[in-house]
Every structure is written in C-alpha cells, then in structure tokens.
VMD Tcl script that draws the C-alpha trace (Angstrom):
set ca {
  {-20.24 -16.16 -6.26}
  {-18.76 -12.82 -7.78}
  {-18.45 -9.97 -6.06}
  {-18.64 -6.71 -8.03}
  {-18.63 -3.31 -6.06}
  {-19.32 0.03 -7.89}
  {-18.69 -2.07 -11.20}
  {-15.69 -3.40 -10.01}
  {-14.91 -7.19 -9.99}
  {-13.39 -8.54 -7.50}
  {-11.14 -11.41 -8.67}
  {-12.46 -14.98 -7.37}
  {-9.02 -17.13 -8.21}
  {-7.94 -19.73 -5.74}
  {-4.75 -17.28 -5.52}
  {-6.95 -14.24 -4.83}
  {-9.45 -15.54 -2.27}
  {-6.22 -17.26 -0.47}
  {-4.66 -13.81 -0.38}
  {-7.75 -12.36 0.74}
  {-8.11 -14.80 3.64}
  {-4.69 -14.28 4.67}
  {-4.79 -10.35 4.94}
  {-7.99 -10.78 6.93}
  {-6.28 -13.19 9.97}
  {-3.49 -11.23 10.17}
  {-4.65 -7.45 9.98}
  {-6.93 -5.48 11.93}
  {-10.06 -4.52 10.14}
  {-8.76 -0.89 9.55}
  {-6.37 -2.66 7.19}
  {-8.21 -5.01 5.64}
  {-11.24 -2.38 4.80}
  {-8.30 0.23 3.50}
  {-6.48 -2.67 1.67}
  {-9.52 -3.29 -0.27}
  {-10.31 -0.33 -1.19}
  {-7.06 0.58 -2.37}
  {-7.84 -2.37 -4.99}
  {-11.47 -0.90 -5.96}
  {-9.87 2.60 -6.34}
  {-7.10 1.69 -7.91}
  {-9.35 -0.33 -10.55}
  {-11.69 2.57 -10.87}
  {-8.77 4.89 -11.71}
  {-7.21 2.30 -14.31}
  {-10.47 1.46 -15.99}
  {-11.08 5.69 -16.28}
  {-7.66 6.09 -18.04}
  {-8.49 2.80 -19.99}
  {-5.09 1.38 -18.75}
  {-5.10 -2.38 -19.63}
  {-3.66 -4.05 -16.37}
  {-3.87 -7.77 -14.06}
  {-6.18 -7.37 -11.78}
  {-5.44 -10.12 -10.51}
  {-1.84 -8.38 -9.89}
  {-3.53 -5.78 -8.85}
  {-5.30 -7.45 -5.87}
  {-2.61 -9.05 -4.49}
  {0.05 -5.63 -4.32}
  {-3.47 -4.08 -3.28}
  {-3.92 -6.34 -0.27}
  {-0.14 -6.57 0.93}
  {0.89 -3.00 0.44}
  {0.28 -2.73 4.44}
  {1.49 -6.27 5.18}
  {4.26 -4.40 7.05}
  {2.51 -3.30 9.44}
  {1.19 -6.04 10.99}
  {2.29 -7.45 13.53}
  {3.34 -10.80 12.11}
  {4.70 -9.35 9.29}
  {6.77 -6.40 10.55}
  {10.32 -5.99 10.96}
  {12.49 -3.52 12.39}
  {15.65 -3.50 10.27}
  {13.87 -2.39 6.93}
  {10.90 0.06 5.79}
  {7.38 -1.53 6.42}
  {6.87 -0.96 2.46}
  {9.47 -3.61 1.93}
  {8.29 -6.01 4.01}
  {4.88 -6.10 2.27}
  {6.68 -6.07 -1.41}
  {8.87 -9.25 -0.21}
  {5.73 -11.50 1.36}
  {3.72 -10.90 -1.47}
  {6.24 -12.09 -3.40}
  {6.81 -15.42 -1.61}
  {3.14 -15.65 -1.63}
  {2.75 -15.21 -5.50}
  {6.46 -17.57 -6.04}
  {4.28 -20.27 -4.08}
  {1.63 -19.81 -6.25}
  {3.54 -20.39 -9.12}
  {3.87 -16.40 -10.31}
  {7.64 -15.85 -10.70}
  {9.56 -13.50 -12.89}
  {8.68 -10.33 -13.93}
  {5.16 -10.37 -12.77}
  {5.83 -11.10 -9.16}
  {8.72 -8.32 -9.12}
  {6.16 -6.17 -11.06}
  {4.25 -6.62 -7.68}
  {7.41 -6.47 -5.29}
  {7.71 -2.96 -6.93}
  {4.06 -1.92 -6.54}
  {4.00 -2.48 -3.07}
  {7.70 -1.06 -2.23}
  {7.02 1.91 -3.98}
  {3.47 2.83 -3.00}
  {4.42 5.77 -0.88}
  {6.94 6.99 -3.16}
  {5.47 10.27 -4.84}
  {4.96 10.65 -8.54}
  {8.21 7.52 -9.89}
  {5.55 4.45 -9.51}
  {2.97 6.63 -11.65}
  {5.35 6.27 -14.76}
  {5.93 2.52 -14.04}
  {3.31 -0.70 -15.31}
  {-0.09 -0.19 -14.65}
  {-0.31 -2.27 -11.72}
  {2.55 -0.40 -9.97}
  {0.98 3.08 -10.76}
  {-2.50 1.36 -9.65}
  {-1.68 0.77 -6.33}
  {-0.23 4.42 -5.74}
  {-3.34 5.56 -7.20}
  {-5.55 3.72 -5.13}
  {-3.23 4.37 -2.14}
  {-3.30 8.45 -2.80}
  {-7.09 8.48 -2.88}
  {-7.61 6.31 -0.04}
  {-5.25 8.12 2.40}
  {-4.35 11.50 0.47}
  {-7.67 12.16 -0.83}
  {-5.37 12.58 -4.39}
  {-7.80 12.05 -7.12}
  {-11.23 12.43 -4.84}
  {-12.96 13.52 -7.79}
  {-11.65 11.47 -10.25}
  {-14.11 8.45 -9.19}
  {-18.26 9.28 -9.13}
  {-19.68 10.23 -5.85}
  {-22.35 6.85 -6.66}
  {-18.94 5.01 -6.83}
  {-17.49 6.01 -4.00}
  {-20.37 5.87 -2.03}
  {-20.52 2.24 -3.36}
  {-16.84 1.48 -2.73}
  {-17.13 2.90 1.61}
  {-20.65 1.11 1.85}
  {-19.16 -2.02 1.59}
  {-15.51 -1.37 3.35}
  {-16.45 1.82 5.61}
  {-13.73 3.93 7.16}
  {-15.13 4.81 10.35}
  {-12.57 7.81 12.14}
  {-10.17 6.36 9.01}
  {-7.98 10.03 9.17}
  {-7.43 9.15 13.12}
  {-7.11 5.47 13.04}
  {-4.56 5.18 9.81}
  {-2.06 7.63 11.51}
  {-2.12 5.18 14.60}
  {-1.48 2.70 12.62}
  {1.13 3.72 10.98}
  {2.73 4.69 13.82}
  {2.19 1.41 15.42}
  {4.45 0.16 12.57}
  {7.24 2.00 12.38}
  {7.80 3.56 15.51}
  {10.38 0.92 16.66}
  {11.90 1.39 13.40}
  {12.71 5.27 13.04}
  {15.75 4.90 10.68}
  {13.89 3.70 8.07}
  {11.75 6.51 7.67}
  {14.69 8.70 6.52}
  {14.14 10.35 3.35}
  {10.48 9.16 3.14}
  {7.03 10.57 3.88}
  {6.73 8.72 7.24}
  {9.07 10.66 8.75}
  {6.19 13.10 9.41}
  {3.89 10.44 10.87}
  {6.45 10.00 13.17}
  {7.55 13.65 13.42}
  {3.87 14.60 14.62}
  {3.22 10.98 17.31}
  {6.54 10.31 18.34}
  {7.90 12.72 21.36}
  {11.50 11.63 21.00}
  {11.87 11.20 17.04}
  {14.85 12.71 15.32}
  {14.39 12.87 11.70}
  {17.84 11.95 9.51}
  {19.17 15.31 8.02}
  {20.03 14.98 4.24}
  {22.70 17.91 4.22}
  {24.48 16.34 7.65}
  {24.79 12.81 5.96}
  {26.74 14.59 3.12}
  {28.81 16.97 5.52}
  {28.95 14.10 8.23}
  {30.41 11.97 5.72}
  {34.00 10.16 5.42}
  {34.92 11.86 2.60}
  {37.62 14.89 3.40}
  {36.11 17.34 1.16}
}
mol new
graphics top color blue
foreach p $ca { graphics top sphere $p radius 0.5 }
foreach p [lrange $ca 0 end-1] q [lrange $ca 1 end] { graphics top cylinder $p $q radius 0.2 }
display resetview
C-alpha cells in the first residue's frame, strides 16, 4: 500500500522499503523519526520551488544522512557525515545504482551539514540540506504549511527532539573530536564535552612546517 503524508509519497521500491527496514534495525527511533522527516521536508521544499528531482534518491541520502551515528555504522577515524555518504553508497552499488547517481547521493549525505555549497548542487543534494535545516535548524519553518507540518510530526513525532538530537550527536562523535575541526559540530561538542579542544584555523597555518 502507498503511503502519502501531507501529500507526500513515500517511495514503495524494493530498494526503498529495504533501505527503510535497514535504518529502522539499526537506529534508535529518534533517528529513524528525524530521518524521515528529513525526506518529507525535503520533498515539500523541492515540490514548492518546483525542482524536478529522484525521490527515490532522495529517500535513500534522506534515510542514511545519520547512518554515522549509529552504532554499527560509526567510525572514529572520519566525520560521521562520511560514513553515512559511503554505506549508502554500497547500499545503492548493490542495488545496481552506480555512477553518477549513487555519488550524487554520496555527496548529499557528506555534505548535509555543510552551510549554503550543497544548496547550489543537484536537487537531491540541496534536498537533503533543506530537509536537514528545517528539521534541526528550524531554517525554512515557514516555508512548509502549518496543516503540513502538523501532518509531517503526526506521523514521525519529535518528542524533547531539541534535547534528544544534541545527545545524539554527541553520542557520535565524541570519541572522534578531530573530525569536527572546521565543521559545525565542533559546537555540539564545545557545549557536552568537558575536555574538548576545538582545532584553531590560524595555529594550523602558524603551526605549520613551512618557515615563513
């Protein structure tokens, strides 16, 4: 059967519903919920600026973008973001999607915390930002109904999200401080982690090997 939330269709593929199976044994419901959503928001925002994209892309880069967080999916020698763009893309190469369109998804889930570069990028890359900025950010609150996003919680409900997303977050890359250098969850860390040192931009370039 179809699902459709606030006018929204939820693609029913064998690749789709496999993906969707697979982000809901390995992620806590936080996740999942937020992972969907992402997709319906991300949808709602494409079909608004009449952007013609995959939604079947869409889904997938959607429903991995947190992979990385997980704990059977996260590593500690690499940002979280890349470890979600690199198992979607094994999942889509064994699903026969190779070539551009699988690195069209690599790149919407590496870059979805990147501000404002993934925004001038394919539809489905800019998609996933979208739907990850109104999710967590609250970027683009009012660019979606209120009957739509009442539609969109009533069926994946964030429940204390604010609280509960920071925790998980930190949960993810808190044995991996590094690779939050130059990126926005440095603050995440910066704000739950006593110990953290953020990476200093101007000492790497001072610090450096070069004499002058």
């Amino acid at each position: 059967m179809v699902e459709t939330i606030a006018g929204v269709r939820i693609p029913d593929s064998a690749l789709a519903r496999e993906a969707t199976e697979l982000v809901r044994d390995v992620a806590e419901p936080l996740l999942f919920d937020h992972s969907r959503r992402v997709f319906l928001f991300g949808s709602l925002r494409g079909l608004r600026a009449r952007l013609r994209f995959d939604s079947e892309l869409l889904y997938v880069g959607a429903m991995f973008h947190d992979l990385g967080l997980t704990e059977r999916y996260r590593r500690t020698d690499q940002r979280f973001e890349i470890d979600g763009a690199d198992e979607a893309r094994r999942f889509l190469h064994a699903h026969g999607v190779t070539g551009e369109p699988a690195d069209r998804v690599w790149t919407a889930v590496a870059l979805h915390t990147t501000p404002e570069i993934p925004l001038h990028m394919a539809p489905e890359v800019a998609l996933v930002t979208r739907g990850v900025e109104l999710d967590v950010l609250g970027i683009g609150y009012h660019a979606v109904s209120d009957e739509q996003r009442a539609a969109v919680v009533a069926a994946h409900p964030r429940p204390d999200f604010k609280n509960r997303i920071l925790a998980a977050f930190t949960e993810g890359i808190q044995d991996r401080p590094d690779t939050t250098f130059g990126n926005v969850k440095a603050d995440v860390l910066g704000h739950f982690v006593p110990d953290f040192v953020p990476g200093d931009f101007v000492e790497v370039i001072k610090n450096s090997d070069w004499p002058e």
